[in-house]
N, CA and C atoms as an extended XYZ file, in Angstrom:
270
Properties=species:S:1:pos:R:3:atomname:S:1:resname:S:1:resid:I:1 pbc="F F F"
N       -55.601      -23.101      -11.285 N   UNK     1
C       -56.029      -22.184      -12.325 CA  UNK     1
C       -54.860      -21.271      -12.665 C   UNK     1
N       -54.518      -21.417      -14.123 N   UNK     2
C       -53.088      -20.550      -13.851 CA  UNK     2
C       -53.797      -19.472      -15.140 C   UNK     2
N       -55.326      -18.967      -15.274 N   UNK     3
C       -55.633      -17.904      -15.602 CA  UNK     3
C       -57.110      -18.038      -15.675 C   UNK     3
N       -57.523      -16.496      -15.453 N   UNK     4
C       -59.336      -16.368      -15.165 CA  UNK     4
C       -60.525      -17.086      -16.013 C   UNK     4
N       -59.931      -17.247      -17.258 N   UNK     5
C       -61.218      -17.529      -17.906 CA  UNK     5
C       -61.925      -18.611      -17.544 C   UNK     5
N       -61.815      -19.615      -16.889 N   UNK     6
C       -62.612      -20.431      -16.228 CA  UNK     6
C       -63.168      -20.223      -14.645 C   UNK     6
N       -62.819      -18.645      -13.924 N   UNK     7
C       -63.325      -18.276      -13.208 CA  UNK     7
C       -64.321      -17.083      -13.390 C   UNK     7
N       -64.258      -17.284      -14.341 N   UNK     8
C       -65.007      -15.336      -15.020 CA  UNK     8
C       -66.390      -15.521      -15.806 C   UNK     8
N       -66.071      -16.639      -15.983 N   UNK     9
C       -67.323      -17.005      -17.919 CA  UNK     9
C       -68.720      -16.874      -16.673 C   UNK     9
N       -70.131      -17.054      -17.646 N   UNK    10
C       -71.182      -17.578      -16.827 CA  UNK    10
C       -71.490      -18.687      -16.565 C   UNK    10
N       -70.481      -19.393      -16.898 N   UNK    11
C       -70.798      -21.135      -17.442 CA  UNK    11
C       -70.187      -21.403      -15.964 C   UNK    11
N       -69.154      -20.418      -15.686 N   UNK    12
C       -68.840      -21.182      -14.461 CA  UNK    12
C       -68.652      -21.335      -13.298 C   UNK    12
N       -69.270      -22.552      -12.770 N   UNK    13
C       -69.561      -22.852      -11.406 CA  UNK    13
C       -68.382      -22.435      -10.374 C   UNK    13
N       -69.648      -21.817       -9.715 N   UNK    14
C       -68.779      -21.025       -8.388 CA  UNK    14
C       -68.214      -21.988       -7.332 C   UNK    14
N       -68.115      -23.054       -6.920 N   UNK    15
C       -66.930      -24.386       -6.367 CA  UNK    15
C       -65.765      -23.832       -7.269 C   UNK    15
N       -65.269      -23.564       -8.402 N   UNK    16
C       -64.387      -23.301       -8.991 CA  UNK    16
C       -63.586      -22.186       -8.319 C   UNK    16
N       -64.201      -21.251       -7.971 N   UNK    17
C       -63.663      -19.878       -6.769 CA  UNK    17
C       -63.622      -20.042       -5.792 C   UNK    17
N       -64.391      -21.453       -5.139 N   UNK    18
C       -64.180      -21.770       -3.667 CA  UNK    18
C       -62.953      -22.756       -3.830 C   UNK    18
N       -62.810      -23.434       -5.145 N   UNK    19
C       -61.498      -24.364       -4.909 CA  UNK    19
C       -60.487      -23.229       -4.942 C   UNK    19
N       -60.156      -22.227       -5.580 N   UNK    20
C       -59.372      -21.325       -6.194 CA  UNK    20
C       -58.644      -20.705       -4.845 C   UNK    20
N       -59.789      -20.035       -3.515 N   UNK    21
C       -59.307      -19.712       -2.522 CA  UNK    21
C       -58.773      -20.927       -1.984 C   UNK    21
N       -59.696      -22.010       -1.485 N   UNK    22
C       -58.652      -22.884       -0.260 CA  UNK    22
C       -57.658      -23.700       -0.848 C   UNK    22
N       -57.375      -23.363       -2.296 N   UNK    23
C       -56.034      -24.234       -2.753 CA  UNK    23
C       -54.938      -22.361       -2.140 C   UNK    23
N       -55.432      -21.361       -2.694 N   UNK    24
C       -54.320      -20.094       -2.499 CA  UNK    24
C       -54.329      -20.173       -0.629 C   UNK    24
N       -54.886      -20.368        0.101 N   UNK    25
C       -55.018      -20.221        1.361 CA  UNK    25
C       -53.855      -21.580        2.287 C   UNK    25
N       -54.365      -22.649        1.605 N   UNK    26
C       -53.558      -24.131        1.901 CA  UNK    26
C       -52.212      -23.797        1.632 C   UNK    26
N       -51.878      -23.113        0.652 N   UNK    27
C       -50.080      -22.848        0.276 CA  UNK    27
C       -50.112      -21.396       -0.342 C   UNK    27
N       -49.895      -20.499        0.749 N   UNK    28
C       -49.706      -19.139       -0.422 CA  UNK    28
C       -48.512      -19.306       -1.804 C   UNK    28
N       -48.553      -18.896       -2.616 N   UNK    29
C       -47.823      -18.662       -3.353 CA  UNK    29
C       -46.824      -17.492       -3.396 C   UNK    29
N       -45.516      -17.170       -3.567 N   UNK    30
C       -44.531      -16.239       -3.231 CA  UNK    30
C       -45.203      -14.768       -4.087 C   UNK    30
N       -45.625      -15.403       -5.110 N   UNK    31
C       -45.642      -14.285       -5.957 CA  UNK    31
C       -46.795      -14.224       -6.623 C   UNK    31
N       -48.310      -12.986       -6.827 N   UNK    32
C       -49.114      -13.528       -7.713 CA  UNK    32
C       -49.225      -12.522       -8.634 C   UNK    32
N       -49.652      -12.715       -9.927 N   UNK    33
C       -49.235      -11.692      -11.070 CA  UNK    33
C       -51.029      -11.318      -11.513 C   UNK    33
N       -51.124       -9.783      -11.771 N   UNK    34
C       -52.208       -9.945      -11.847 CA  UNK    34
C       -52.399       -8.855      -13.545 C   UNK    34
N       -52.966       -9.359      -14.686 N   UNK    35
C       -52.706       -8.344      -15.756 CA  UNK    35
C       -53.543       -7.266      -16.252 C   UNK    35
N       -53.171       -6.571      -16.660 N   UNK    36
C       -54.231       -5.708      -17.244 CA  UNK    36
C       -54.224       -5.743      -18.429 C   UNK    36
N       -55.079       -5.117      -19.146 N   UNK    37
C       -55.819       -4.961      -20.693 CA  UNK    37
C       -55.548       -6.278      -21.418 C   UNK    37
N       -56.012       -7.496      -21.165 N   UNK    38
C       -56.130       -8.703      -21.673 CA  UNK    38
C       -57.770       -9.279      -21.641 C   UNK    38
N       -58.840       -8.267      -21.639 N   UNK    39
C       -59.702       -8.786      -21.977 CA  UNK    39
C       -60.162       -9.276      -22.820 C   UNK    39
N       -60.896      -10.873      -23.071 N   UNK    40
C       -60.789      -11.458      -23.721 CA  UNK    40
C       -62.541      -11.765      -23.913 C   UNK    40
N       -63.057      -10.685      -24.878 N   UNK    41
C       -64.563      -11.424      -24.527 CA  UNK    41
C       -65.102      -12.039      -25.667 C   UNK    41
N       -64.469      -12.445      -26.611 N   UNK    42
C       -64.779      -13.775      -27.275 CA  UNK    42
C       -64.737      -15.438      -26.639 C   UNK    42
N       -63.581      -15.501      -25.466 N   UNK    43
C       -63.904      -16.143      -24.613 CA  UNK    43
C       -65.142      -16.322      -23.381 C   UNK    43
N       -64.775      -15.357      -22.979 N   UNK    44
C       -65.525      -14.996      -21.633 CA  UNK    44
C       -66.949      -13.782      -21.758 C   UNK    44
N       -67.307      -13.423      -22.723 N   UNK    45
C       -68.511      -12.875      -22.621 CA  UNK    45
C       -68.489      -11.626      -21.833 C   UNK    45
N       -66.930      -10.909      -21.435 N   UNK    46
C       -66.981       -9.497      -20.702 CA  UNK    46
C       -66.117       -8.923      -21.218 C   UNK    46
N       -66.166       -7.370      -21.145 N   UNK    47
C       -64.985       -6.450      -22.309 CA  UNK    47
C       -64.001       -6.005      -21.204 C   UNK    47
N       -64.847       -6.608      -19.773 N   UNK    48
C       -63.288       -5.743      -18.640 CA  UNK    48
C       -61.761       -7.229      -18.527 C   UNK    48
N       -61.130       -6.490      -18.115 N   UNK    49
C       -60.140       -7.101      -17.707 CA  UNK    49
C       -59.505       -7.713      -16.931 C   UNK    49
N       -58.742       -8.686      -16.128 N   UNK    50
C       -58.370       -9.174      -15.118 CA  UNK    50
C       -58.136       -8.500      -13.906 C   UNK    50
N       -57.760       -7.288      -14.095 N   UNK    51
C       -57.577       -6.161      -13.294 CA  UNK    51
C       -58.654       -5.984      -12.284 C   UNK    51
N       -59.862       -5.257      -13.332 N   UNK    52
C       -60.997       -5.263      -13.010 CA  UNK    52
C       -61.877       -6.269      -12.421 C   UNK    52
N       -61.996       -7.637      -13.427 N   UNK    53
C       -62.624       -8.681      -12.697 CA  UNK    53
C       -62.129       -9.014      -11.193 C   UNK    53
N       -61.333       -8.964      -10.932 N   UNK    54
C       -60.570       -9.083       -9.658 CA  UNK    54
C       -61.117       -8.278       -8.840 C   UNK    54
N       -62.022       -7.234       -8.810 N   UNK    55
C       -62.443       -6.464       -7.742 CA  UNK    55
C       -64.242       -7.076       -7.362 C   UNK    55
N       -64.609       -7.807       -8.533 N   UNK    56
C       -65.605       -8.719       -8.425 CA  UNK    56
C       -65.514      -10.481       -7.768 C   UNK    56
N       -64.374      -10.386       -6.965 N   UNK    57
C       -64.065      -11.023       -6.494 CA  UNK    57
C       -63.090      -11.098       -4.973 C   UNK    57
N       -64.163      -10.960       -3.819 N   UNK    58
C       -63.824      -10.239       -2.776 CA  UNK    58
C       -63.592      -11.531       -1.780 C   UNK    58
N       -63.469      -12.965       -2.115 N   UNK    59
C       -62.475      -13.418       -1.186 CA  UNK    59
C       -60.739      -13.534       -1.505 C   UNK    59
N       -60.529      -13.402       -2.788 N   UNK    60
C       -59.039      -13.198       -3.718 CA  UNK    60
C       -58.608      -11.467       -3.485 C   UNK    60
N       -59.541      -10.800       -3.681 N   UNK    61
C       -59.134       -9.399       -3.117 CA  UNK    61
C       -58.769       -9.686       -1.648 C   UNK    61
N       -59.573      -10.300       -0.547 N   UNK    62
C       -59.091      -10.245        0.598 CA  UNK    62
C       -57.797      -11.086        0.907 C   UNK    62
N       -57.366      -12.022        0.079 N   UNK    63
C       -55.878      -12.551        0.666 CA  UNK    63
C       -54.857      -11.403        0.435 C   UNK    63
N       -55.019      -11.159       -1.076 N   UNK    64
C       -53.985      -10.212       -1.623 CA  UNK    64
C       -53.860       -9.309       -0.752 C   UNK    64
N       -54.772       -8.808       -0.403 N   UNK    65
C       -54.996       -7.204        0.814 CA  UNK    65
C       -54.454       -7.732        2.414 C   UNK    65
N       -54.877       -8.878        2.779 N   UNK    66
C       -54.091       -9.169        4.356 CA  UNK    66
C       -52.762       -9.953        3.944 C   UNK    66
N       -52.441      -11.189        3.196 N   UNK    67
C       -51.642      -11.321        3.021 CA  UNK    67
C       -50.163      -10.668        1.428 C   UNK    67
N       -50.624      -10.008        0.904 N   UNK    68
C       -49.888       -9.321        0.106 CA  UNK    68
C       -49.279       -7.881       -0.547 C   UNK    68
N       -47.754       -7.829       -0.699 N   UNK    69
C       -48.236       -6.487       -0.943 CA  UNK    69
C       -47.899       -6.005       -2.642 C   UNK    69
N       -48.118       -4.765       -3.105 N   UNK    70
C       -48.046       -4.772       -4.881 CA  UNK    70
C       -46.384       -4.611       -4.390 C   UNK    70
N       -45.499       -4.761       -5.140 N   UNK    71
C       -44.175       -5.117       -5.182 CA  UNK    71
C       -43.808       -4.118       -6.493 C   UNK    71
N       -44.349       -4.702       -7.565 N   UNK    72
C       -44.185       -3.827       -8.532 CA  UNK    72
C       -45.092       -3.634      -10.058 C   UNK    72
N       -44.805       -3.166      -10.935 N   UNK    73
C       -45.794       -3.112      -12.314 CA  UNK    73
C       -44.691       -2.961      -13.615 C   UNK    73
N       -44.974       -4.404      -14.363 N   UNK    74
C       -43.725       -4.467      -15.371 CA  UNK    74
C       -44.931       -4.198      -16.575 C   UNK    74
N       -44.946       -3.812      -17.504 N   UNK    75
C       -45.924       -3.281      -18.000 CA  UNK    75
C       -46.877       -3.423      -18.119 C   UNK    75
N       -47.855       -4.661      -18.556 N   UNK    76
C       -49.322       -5.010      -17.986 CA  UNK    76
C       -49.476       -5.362      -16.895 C   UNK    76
N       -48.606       -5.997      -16.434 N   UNK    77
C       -48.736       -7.209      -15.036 CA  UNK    77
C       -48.260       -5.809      -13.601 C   UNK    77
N       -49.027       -6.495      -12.967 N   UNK    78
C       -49.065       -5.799      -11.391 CA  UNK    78
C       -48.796       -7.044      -10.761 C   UNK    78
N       -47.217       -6.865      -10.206 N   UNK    79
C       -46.815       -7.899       -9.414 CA  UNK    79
C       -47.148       -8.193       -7.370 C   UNK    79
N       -47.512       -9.059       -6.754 N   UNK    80
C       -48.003       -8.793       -5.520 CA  UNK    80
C       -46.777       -9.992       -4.675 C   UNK    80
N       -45.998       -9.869       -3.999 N   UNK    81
C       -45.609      -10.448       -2.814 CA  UNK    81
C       -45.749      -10.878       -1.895 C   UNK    81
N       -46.080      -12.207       -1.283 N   UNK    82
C       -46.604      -12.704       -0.559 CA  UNK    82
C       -45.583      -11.823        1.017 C   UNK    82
N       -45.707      -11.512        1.835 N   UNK    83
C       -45.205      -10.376        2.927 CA  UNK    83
C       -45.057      -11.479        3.761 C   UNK    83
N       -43.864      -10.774        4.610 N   UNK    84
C       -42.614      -12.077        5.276 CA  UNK    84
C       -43.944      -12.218        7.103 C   UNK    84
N       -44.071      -13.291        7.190 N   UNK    85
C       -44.536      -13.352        8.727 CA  UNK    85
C       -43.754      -13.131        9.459 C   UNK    85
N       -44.639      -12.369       10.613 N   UNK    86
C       -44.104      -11.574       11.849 CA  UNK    86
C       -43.909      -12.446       12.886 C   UNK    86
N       -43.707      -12.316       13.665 N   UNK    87
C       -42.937      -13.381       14.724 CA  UNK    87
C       -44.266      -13.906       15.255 C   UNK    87
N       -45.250      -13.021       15.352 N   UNK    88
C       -46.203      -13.549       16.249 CA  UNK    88
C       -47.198      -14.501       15.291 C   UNK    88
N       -47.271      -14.314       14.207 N   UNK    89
C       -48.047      -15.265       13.009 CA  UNK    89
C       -46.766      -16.571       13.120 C   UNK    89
N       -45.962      -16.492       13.218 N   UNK    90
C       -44.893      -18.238       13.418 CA  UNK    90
C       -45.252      -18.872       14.421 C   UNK    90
């Protein structure tokens, strides 16, 4: 999924958020970008934003939170870093 609207709509099936975690879990990704004020509710049927939807979604909140940290914010996008393992996680 390289963006929400097929995790967000009502149309769609929640296997879609369970594939979403154990594909992000199987291979973290270095870097995940997360945007703000791009709500799109002619698509998706909601006026909030990726930002927001993201807090309605508490197994993707929980990688970001144990495995990531915010790195930085280039103007919409809030960038997150996947954080270097500690000797004892190798």
């Amino acid at each position: 999924f390289i963006y929400t609207v097929p995790l967000v709509t009502d149309w769609s099936p929640p296997e879609w958020r369970e594939e979403l975690v154990r594909d992000l879990t199987g291979q973290l990704p270095t870097y995940v970008l997360i945007l703000h004020r791009d709500a799109l509710p002619w698509m998706t049927g909601r006026r909030d934003d990726s930002a927001t939807q993201l807090l309605s979604f508490p197994a993707l909140t929980g990688i970001l939170d144990e495995r990531y940290e915010k790195e930085s914010t280039i103007e919409d996008f809030t960038i997150w870093r996947l954080r270097q393992a500690s000797q004892s996680e190798r």
